[in-house]
N, C-alpha and C positions, 0 to 999 in steps of 0.2 A: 405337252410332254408329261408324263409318268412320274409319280413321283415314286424316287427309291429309299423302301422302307429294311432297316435291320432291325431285327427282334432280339429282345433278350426277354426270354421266358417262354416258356411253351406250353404252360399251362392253362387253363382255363381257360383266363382272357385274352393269355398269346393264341389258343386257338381259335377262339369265338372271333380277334381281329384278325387272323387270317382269312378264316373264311370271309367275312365279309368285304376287305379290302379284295379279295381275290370276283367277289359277284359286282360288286364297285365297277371297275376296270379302271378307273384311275390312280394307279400305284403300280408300280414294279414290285414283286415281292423279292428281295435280292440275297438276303442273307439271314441266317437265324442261330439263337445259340441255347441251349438249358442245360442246367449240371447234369441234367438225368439221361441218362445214354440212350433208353427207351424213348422220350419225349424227340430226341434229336432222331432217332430213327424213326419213328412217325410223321412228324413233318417233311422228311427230305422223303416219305413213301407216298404222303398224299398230296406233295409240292413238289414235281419230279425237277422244276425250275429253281428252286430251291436252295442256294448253297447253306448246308450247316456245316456250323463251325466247332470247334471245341474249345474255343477260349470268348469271350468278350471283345478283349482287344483286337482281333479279326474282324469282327461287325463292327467296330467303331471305326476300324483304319479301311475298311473297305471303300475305291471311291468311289463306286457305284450310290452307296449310303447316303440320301438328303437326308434322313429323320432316322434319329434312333427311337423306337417304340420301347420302353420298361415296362415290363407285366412281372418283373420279380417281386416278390416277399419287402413289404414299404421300407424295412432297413437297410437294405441295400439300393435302394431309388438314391440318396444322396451323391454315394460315390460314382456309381456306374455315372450320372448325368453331369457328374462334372469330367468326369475321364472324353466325356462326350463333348462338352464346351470345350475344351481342350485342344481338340482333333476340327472347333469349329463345326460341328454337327450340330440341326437343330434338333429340339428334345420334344416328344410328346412321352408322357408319364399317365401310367395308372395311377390313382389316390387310392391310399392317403399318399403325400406328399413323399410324407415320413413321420416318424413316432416321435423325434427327440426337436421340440421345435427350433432352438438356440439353432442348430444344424441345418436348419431347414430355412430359417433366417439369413444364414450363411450362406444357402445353396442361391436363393433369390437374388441377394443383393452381387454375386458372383457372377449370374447369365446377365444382371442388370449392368454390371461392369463392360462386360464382353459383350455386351449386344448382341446376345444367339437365342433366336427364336425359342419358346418354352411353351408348354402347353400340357393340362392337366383333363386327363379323359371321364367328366364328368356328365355323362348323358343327358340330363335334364340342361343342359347346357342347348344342348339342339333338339331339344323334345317339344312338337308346334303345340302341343298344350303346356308348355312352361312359357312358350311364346305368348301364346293368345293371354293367360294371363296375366303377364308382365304390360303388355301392349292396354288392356284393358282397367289394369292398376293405373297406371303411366297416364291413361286417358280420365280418369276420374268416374268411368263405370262402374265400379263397384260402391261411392262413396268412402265415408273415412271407416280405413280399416280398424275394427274394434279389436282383435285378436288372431294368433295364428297356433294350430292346434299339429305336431305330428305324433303320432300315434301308431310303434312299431310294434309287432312279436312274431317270435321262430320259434317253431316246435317241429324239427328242434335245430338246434343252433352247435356246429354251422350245418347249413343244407344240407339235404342228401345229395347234392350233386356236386357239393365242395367234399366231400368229405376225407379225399384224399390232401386236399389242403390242409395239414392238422395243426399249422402253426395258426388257423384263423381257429382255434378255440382256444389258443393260448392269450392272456394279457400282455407278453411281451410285443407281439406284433400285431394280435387279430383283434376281437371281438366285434359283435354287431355295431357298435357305436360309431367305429371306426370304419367298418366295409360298408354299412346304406346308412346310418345316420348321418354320418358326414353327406348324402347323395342332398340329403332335406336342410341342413341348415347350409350346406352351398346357395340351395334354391331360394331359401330363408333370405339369406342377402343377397340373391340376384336381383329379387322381386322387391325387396322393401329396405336395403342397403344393409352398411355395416350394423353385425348383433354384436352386442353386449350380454355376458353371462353375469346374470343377479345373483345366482342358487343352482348346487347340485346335490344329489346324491347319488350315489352309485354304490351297489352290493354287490359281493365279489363270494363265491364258494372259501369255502376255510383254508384250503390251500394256496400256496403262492405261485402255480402256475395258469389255473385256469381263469377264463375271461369272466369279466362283468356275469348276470344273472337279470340285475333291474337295475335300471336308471330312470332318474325324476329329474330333471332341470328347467330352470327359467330362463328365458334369455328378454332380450327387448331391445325392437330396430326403433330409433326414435321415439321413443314412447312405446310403443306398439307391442303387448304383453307376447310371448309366444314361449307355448308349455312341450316341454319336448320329453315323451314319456314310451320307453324303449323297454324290453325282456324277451324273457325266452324260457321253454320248459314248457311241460302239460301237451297236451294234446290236441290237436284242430288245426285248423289251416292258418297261415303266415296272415299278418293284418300288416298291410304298408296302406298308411293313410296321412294326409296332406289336406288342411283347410283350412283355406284363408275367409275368414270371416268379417265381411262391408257392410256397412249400415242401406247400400241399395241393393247388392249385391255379393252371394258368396259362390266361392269355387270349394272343388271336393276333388284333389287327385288319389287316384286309387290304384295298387297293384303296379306300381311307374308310370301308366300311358293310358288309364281310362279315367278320363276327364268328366266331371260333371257340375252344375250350376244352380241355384236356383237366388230364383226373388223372393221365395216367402211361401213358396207352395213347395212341392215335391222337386227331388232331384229330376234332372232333366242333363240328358247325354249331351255331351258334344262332341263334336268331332267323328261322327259318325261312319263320316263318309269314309274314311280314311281305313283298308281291308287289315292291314296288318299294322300295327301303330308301333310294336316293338323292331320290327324292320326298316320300317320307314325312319323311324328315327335312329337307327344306325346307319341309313344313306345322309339323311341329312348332317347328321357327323361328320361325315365324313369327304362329304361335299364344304363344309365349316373346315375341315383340316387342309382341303387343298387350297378354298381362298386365304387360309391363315399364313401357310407357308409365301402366296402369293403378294401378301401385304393387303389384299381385301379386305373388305369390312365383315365381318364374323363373329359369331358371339360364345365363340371358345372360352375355357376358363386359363385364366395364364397361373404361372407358379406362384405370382401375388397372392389371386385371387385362393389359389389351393391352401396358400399359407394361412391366410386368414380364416379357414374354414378349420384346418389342422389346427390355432391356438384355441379354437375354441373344443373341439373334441377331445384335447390333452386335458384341458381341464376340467373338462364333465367329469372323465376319468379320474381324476388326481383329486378333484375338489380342490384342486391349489390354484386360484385365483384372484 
């Protein structure tokens, strides 16, 4: 049976998961909502099955609705997903979680009371090269990990394809740290467990609205040094870089989904075989979201796991840790 999904948001990520739950086939697409009268018009034109709504609480009381989907702005993820445990709906969420951690504390330990499914849409989550190596740490193929290196930048920040997004170039809710650095230290402790922040810095434009510029931090999973060195500005292509470095063996993830390896010579691809790797791993998501709801075994991130990723990105931000 289908699983019935409500939206709340219909931007970006509310469309990028339509489409793809929609080429899936396992989902019902049931209901939808966004503030913006345009966005609601759009989806009920390209989703003629589509009910939109003009309120939230519509999509939550609807009982067609297994899963409410959040793609709103992270400060409103808190309440919407409690309005949602409320009504007994289980939750999948965009990250960040949310901004204000104490809140976000509160939200967890709340689904944990109520026992309602929760879950945090963090792609390397079901990414087969965050797979392969996890499986290959786990196995002792790499030997002991000496260091782990992420190394971002946007030119410019945010993307030209967010750009209608303008709260993601403000510090109150956006910045890169928060939209993909969070994607790499999720991954950071999926692969080598809980991190601990040693050290931050973070540079911020003169004014008190706009986001971050350049961040420097350290963190360390059991020992294991990891330099986490994030900006934006100048000119050239976006750098998303990820590597984990083994005394037998290191990994090099690149761009999210191009995998590469070596023992001591030249990078060497993996995962070749695989035609579209950014696709594919939005099937396997999303095949991860229907065994998740089914109580299968899955390697979704839960609200825990988001929380955890969320105190450590407040305080890259904050230097208050």
């Amino acid at each position: 049976m289908a699983l019935g999904i409500g939206f709340i948001g219909l931007g970006i990520m509310g469309n990028r998961m339509l489409t793809n739950m929609s080429v899936h086939g396992g989902f019902d697409l049931i209901a939808a909502w966004d503030p913006n009268e345009i966005a609601r018009s759009a989806a009920q034109k390209t989703y003629p099955s589509l009910t939109v709504f003009e309120s939230v609480e519509e999509i939550i009381r609807h009982p067609d609705v297994d899963v409410v989907y959040i793609a709103s702005p992270p400060a409103s993820h808190r309440d919407y997903a409690l309005a949602a445990a409320d009504a007994g709906k289980a939750v999948f969420c965009e990250k960040p979680l949310g901004i204000d951690v104490e809140q976000s504390r509160e939200l967890v330990a709340a689904f944990e009371q109520k026992n309602i499914l929760n879950a945090v849409n963090y792609p390397l989550a079901n990414s087969q090269a965050a797979d392969l190596m996890k499986a290959d740490i786990d196995a002792g193929k790499l030997g002991k990990i000496t260091s782990v290196d992420v190394r971002l930048h946007f030119a410019p920040w945010p993307r030209d394809w967010q750009q209608d997004a303008t709260w993601l170039s403000q510090r109150a809710e956006g910045g890169f740290v928060r939209e993909v650095g969070s994607h790499f230290i999720y991954l950071t402790e999926r692969l080598l467990g809980t991190a601990e922040l040693l050290n931050t810095c973070a540079i911020y434009p003169e004014d008190d609205i706009s986001c971050e510029t350049n961040v420097q931090a350290q963190l360390a999973c059991d020992n294991v040094p990891v330099s986490f060195h994030a900006s934006a500005g100048g000119v050239g292509p976006d750098v998303v870089e990820f590597t984990v470095w083994g005394e037998k063996k290191s990994y090099r993830l690149t761009m999210w989904d191009q995998l590469y390896s070596t023992t001591g010579e030249e990078w060497k691809r993996e995962l070749s075989e695989i035609d579209d790797a950014r696709q594919h791993g939005y099937m396997r998501g999303l095949d991860n979201l229907i065994a998740w709801n089914e109580g299968k075994e899955c390697s979704i991130a839960s609200f825990a796991d988001a929380l955890s990723v969320q105190e450590k990105v407040e305080a890259i931000l904050s230097g208050e840790f």
